[in-house]
Residue, then its C-alpha position, 0 to 999 in steps of 0.5 A: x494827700x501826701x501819700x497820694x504825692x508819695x505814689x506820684x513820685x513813685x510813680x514817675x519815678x518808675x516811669x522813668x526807670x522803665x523808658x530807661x530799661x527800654x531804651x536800653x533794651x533798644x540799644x541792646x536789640x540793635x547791637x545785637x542786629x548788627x552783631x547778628x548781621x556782621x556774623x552772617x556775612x563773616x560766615x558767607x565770607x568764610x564759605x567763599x573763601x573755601x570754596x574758592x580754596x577748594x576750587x584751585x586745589x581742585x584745577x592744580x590736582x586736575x592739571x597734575x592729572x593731565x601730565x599722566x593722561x598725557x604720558x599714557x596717550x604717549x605710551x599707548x602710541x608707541x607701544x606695540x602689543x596691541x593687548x598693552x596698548x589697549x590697555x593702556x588705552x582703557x586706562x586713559x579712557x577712564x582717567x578722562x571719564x573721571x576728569x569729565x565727571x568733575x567737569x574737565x572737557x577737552x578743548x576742540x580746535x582743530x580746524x578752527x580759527x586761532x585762539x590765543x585764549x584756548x591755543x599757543x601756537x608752537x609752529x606754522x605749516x605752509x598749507x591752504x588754511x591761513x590762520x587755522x589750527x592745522x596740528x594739535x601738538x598737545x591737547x588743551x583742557x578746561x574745567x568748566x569756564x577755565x583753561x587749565x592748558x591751553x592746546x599746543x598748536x601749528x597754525x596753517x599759513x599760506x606760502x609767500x609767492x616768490x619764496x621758494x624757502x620754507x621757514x624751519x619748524x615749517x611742514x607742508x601739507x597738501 
């Protein structure tokens, strides 16, 4: 009989070091989760951030790259041999292609309502198309859904009855 109670003993003994072993294991298994968890999320946060990163040095090297398309649409203008010109105008033409490669597109407002969003109005012309875009000064861009520049615009605007006097900066176009 007591070696009977001595295997009992043993026995609940090790039953009790085994839900022991197992809570701990379970401790273990959902300290793990969470870590796993918190892992995963700190890699997606990361991922995030580069792209994001990523993004704006793209937008300020497009935007650098705007200056140039702008330079060379002024020399393509004013030069006058015309093989230089053409050119010049290959040139551009590839600079542009590349941008829209990279989802660069040029934004289209002449002749549309004014846009503060898209335009920054530079000048006003007196003519029949109140509160159009009349003249594109400098071109605006965006990348995808972002305005890199907004388009330097002259807005339309009627003349005042009565007032002989055009405002400076004022163009009449008939």
């Amino acid at each position: 009989m007591k070696k009977e109670e001595e295997l009992k003993e043993k026995i609940k003994k090790l039953e009790e070091a085994l839900k022991k072993c197992q809570k701990e294991k379970e401790e273990y298994l959902e300290g793990w989760k969470r870590e796993r968890a918190d892992f995963l999320n700190y890699q997606r946060e990361i991922k995030e951030k580069l792209e994001k990163i990523e993004e704006k040095a793209r937008e300020v090297l497009i935007r650098d790259l705007l200056e140039v398309i702008d330079n060379l649409e002024l020399a393509e203008n004013s030069i006058l041999d015309k093989k230089i010109s053409q050119g010049i105008s290959l040139i551009k033409e590839r600079f542009l292609e590349i941008l829209k490669n990279y989802g660069v597109k040029e934004l289209e407002v002449l002749g549309k309502e004014f846009d503060p969003l898209t335009c920054e109005a530079v000048g006003e012309v007196i003519c029949q198309e109140e509160g159009k875009v009349v003249e594109v000064v400098q071109k605006g861009y965006a990348l995808k859904n972002t305005i890199l520049r907004p388009a330097k615009v002259k807005i339309g605007k009627k003349k005042e009855p009565g007032n002989s006097k055009e405002k400076s900066g004022s163009e009449k176009i008939n």
